[in-house]
N, C-alpha and C positions, 0 to 999 in steps of 0.2 A: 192385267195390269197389276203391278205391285203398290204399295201403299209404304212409305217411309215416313215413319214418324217423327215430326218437327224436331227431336234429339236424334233421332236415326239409330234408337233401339229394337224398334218396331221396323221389320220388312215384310209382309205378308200378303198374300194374295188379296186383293180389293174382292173380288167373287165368293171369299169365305170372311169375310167381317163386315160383321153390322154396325155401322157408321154415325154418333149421332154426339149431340150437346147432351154433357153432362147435366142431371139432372139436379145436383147439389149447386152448380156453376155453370150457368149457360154460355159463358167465356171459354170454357174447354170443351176437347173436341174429343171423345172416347172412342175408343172401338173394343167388339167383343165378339168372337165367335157367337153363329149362332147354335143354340139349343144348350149352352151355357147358363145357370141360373144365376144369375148377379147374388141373390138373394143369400147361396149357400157359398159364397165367399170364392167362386168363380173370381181368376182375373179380370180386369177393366185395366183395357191397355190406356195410354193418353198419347192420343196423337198430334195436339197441338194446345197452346195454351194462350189466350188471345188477351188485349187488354181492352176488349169490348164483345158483347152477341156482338154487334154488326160486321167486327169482325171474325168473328167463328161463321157466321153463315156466309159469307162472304168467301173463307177458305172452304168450306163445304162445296158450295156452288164451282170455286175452280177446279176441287176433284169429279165433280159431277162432268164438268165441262171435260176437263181431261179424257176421262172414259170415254163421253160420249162423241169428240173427236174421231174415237177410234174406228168408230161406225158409219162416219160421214164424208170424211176423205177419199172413199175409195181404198185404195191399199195402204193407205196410213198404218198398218201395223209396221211395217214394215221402213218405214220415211220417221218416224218418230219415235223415241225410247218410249220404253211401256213401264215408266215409273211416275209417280205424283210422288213429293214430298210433303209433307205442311210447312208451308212457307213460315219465316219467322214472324214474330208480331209486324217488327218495320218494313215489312216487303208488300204488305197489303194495304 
C-alpha cells in the first residue's frame, strides 16, 4: 500500500515507514524510514496535521484499517486502490 501525505508530498511505501504522533505535538502524524536517527537530523516527513490527538489517532487507526482491509477481503488487492491518504482535519 502507498501512504500519501495529507499535502500529497509524501507518497511512500506504508511497508518502509514507521508511522507515529509526533512527539513535540501529538496532533501530527510523522513518518520516518526506519533505521533513520531522528536524532542526527534524519528527515521526519509529516503526514497529516490534526486539530486534536483524537483526531490523529483516529486518522491512524483508518490507515491501520485501510491495510488491514487488504488481508481480509479475500482478493481485495485487486477490488480496491492500494493507497491511504491523510484525510484533511474536516473529513474526520
Amino acid at each position: 500500500m502507498r501512504i500519501i501525505s495529507q499535502n500529497g508530498l509524501l507518497d511512500a511505501p506504508y511497508e518502509l515507514l514507521a508511522i507515529s504522533p509526533y512527539s513535540g505535538n501529538m496532533a501530527t502524524i510523522v513518518g520516518t524510514f526506519p533505521g533513520n536517527d531522528i536524532g542526527k537530523g534524519d528527515r521526519v516527513y509529516i503526514l497529516g496535521e490534526y486539530s486534536s490527538e483524537e483526531k490523529a489517532i483516529k486518522a491512524m487507526e483508518m490507515c491501520r484499517e485501510k491495510y488491514q482491509g487488504f488481508f481480509t477481503k479475500g482478493n481485495c488487492m485487486l477490488d480496491h486502490p492500494k493507497v491511504f491518504r491523510f484525510p484533511a482535519d474536516d473529513e474526520i
